[in-house]
C-alpha positions in Angstrom: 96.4 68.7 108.0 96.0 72.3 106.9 93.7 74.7 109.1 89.8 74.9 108.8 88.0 77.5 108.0 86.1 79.5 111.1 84.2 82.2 110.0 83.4 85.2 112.9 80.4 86.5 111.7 79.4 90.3 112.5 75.9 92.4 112.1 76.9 96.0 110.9 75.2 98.8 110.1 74.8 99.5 105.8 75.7 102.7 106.2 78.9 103.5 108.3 80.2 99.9 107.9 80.5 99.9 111.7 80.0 96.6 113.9 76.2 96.5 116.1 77.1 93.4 117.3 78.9 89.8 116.8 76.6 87.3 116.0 78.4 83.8 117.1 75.0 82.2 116.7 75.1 82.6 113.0 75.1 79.7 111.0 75.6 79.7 107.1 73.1 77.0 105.0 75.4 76.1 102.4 78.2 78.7 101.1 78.9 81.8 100.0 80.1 82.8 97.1 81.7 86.0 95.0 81.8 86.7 91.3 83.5 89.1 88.9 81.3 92.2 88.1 77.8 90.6 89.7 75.8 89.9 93.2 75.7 86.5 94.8 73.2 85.7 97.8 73.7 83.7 100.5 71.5 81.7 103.7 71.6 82.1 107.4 70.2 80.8 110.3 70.5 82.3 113.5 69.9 80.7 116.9 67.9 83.5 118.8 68.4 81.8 122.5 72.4 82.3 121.7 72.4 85.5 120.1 73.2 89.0 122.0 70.0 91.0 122.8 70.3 93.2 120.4 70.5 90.9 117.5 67.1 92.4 115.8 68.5 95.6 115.5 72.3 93.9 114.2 70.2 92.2 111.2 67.4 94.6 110.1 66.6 93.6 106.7 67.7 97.0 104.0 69.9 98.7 107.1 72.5 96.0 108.4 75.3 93.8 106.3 76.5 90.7 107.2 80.5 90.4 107.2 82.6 87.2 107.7 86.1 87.2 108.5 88.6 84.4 108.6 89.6 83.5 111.9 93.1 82.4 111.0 94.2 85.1 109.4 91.4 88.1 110.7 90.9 88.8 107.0 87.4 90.0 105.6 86.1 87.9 102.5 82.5 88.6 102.5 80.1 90.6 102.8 76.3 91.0 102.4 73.3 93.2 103.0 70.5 91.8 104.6 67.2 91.3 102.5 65.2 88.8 103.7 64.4 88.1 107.7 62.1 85.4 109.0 61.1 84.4 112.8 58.3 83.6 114.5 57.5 80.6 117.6 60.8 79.2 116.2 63.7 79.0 117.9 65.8 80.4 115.0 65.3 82.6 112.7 66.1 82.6 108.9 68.1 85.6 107.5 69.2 86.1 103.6 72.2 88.4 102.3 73.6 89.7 98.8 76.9 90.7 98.2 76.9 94.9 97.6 77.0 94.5 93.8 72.9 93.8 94.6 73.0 97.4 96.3 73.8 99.5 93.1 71.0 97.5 90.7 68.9 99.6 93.8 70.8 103.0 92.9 70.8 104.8 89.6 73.2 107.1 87.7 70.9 109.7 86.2 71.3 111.7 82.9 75.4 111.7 82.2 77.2 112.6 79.4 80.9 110.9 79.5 82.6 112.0 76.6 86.6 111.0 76.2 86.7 109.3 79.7 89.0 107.0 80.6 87.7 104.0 81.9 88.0 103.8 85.3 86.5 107.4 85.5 83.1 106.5 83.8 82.8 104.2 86.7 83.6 106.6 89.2 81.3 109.3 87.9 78.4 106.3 87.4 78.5 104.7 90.9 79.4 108.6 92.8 75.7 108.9 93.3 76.0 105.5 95.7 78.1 107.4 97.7 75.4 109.9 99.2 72.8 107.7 101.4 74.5 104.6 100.9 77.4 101.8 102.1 80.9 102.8 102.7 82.0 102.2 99.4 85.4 103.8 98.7 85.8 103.9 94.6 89.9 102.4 93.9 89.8 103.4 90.2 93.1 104.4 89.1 93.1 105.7 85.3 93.2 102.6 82.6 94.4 104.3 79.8 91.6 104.4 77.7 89.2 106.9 77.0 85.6 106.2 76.1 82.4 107.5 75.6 78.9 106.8 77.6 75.7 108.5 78.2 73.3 107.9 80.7 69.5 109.2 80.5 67.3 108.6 83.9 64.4 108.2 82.0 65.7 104.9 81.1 65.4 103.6 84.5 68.8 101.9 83.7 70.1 100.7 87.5 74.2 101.4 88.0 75.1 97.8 88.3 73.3 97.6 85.1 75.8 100.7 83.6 78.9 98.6 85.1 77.8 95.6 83.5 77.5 97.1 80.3 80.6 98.5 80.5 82.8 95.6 81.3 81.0 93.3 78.5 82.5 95.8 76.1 86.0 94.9 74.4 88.4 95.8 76.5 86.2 96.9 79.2 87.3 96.9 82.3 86.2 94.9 85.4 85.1 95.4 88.9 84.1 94.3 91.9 83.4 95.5 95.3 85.7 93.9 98.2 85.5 94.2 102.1 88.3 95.4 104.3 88.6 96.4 108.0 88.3 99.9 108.7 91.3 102.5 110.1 90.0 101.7 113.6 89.1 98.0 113.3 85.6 98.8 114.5 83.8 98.4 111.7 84.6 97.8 107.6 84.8 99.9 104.6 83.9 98.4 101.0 86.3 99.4 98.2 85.0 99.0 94.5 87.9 98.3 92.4 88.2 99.0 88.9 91.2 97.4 86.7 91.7 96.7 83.1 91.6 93.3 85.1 90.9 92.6 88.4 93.4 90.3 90.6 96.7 89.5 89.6 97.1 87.5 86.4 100.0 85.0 84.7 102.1 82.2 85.6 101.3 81.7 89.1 102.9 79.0 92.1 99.4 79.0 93.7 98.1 75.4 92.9 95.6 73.0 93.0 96.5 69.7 92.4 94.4 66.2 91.8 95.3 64.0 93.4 96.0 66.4 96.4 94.2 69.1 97.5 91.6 69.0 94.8 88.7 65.9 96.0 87.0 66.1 92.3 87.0 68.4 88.9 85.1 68.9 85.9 86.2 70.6 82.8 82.5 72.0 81.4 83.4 72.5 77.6 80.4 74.1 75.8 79.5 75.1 72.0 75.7 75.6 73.4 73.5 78.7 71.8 75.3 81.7 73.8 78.6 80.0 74.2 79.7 79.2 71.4 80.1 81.8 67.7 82.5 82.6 65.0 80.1 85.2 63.8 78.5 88.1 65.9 76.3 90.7 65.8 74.6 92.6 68.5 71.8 94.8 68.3 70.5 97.7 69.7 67.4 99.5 70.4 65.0 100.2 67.1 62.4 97.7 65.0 63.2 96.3 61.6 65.8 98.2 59.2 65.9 101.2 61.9 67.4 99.1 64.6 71.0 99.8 65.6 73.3 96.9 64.7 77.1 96.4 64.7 79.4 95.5 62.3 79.3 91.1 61.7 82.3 90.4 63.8 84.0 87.3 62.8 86.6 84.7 64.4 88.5 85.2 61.1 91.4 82.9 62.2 89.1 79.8 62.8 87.2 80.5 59.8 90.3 80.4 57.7 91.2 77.4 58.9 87.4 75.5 58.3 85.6 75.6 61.6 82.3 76.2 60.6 80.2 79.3 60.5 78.0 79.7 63.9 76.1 82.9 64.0 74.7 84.8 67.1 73.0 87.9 67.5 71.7 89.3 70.8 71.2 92.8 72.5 73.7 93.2 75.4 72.0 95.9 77.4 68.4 98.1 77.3 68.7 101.4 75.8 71.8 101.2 73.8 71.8 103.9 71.1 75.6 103.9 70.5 77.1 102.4 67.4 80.0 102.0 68.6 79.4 100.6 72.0 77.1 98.1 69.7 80.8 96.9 67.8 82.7 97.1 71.3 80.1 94.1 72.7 80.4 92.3 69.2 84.1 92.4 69.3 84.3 90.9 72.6 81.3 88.7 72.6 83.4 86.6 69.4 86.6 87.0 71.2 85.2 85.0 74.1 83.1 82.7 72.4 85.4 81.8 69.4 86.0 78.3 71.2 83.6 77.6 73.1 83.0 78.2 76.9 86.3 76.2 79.0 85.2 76.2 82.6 86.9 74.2 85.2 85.1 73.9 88.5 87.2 72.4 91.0 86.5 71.4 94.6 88.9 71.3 96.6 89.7 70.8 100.8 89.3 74.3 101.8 92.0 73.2 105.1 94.7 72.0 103.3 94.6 74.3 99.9 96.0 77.5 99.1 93.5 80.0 101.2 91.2 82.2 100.1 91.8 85.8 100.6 95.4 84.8 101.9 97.1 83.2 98.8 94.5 83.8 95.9 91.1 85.9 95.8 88.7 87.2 92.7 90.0 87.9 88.9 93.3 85.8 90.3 95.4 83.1 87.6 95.4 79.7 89.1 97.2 76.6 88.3 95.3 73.4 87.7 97.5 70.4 87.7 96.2 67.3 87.0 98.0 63.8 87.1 96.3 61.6 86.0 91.7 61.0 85.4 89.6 60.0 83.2 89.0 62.6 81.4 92.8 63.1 81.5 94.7 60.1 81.2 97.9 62.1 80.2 97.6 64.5 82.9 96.6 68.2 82.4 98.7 71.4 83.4 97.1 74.8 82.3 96.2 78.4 84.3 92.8 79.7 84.2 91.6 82.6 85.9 89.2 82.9 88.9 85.5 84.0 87.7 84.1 82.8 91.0 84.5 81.2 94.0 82.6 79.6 96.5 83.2 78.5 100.1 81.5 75.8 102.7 83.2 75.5 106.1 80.6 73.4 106.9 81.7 70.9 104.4 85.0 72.0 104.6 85.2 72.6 100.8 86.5 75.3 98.7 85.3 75.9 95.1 87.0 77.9 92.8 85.2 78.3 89.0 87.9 78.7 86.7 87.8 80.2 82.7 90.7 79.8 80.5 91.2 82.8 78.6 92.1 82.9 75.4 
């Protein structure tokens, strides 16, 4: 028997990352959860007859953040800022968080002009207006290598997690996230936002989940749905009739060649695109993805007795999924996949990682 998860819970302040209080009375409904490049939200109750007195101030909704750290390791894997907070003749009160991704759709960029940037600098110069009257975030963008251009208007009311999407559903964009980590003094934490080509550290891998083993069930989600599935794309931009902006067709010429049929979609990938180029940079990588169809294996595993999170694996990380023997896989499976998402329930004492195979 492996060790379970126990998660010490701690009510900080947003904007120094530093610890008001411990909150042992905290109990998570359900589980939390982290994805590449986006916010997740997560439920709380919290016990007010065991909490410290100051537990008010150590949850204000908009000024605190929630942080859980691992017990068996002291390791940091989630944090979020407090939105919701409900209490009343109750003896607990209900509290909701998001993960800081949710904090920059509440910050914007302003008017930029990025010209020849590489990568990792557009990011930099997009989120740097965070910095001032917001989080610890500490940008970990070294250079990518590639240079690109991106302008920015604040008249377009476009938020900065709305920029960073944008940017990593380009071709070749890169991707970030925002992590947590124990400050110098241990007294509170700091929140790097890392920026890679590709977050996490990808290839062959000896971090496995097996069925049978640690893994209690899987599914393989396999989808040519509307949005999933395309050997032909276009994506359009802002405009009305023969004056809107539109890519090049972009086409999975390789599958086409060899008779899978023709499957067109067109879609806008962000508001206030003007950018022909950026237009064939979302085309490009929309086919590239969706060439095959969407290959998503969600597997839930015993969070005590596989590989832990934050310790042996975390976000953007390859995986291997090995399979003996199911239905769906009579002659076994073997494959690595990399980690989109996660999720995590002590409670249940379950650990779900949501895996995509990459082409």
């Amino acid at each position: 028997m492996g060790t379970p998860y126990q998660l010490a819970w701690y009510g900080c302040d947003l904007r120094t990352g530093g610890i008001i209080e411990d909150l042992p009375s905290l109990q998570l409904s359900g589980a939390l959860g982290r994805k590449l490049g986006d916010a997740t939200t997560a439920q709380f109750e919290l016990n007010i007859s065991g909490a410290a007195s100051n537990w008010d101030e150590a949850t204000q909704p908009g000024a605190t953040v929630l942080v859980a750290v691992d017990t068996a390791n002291d390791t940091p894997i989630w944090a979020g800022a407090v939105l919701p907070r409900e209490g009343g003749s109750a003896i607990t009160a209900q509290l909701g968080a998001a993960t800081l991704e949710r904090y920059l759709d509440s910050r914007f960029p302003g008017t930029q002009a990025l010209v020849g940037t590489d990568q990792a600098a557009v990011i930099s110069a997009l989120v740097t207006p965070a910095l001032t009257g917001g989080p610890p975030l500490v940008i970990d963008a070294p250079a990518t290598g590639v240079v690109m251009d991106y302008y920015s208007q604040d008249g377009d009311d476009k938020s900065i997690l709305s920029c960073l999407q944008e940017i990593m559903g380009l071709d070749g964009g890169p991707e970030w996230t925002i992590d947590v980590v124990w400050n110098a003094t241990h007294s509170g934490f700091q929140f790097p936002l890392r920026v890679r080509p590709k977050v996490g550290v990808q290839g062959s891998t000896s971090v496995t989940f097996d069925f049978p083993g640690s893994v209690a069930s899987y599914t393989l989600s396999e989808s040519y749905e509307a949005g999933k599935g395309a050997t032909v794309v276009i994506a359009r931009g802002e405009g009305e009739g023969s004056s809107r902006l539109t890519s090049a067709a972009y086409e999975a010429t390789a599958l086409l060649a060899a008779g899978w049929p023709r499957w067109e979609y067109r879609y806008s990938p962000a508001t206030g695109l003007t950018d022909p180029d950026q237009l064939n940079s979302h085309a490009a990588q929309s086919v590239a993805l969706m060439a095959t169809g969407g290959q998503v294996w969600s597997v839930e595993a015993v969070a005590s007795i596989s590989p832990r999170l934050g310790q042996s694996w975390s976000l953007g990380d390859s995986l291997h999924i090995a399979i003996e023997t199911s239905p769906r896989h009579p002659q076994g499976a073997d494959t690595v996949a990399r980690c989109w998402a996660w999720e995590l329930d002590p409670g249940s004492d379950r650990v779900r990682p949501i895996l995509v195979e990459e082409s």
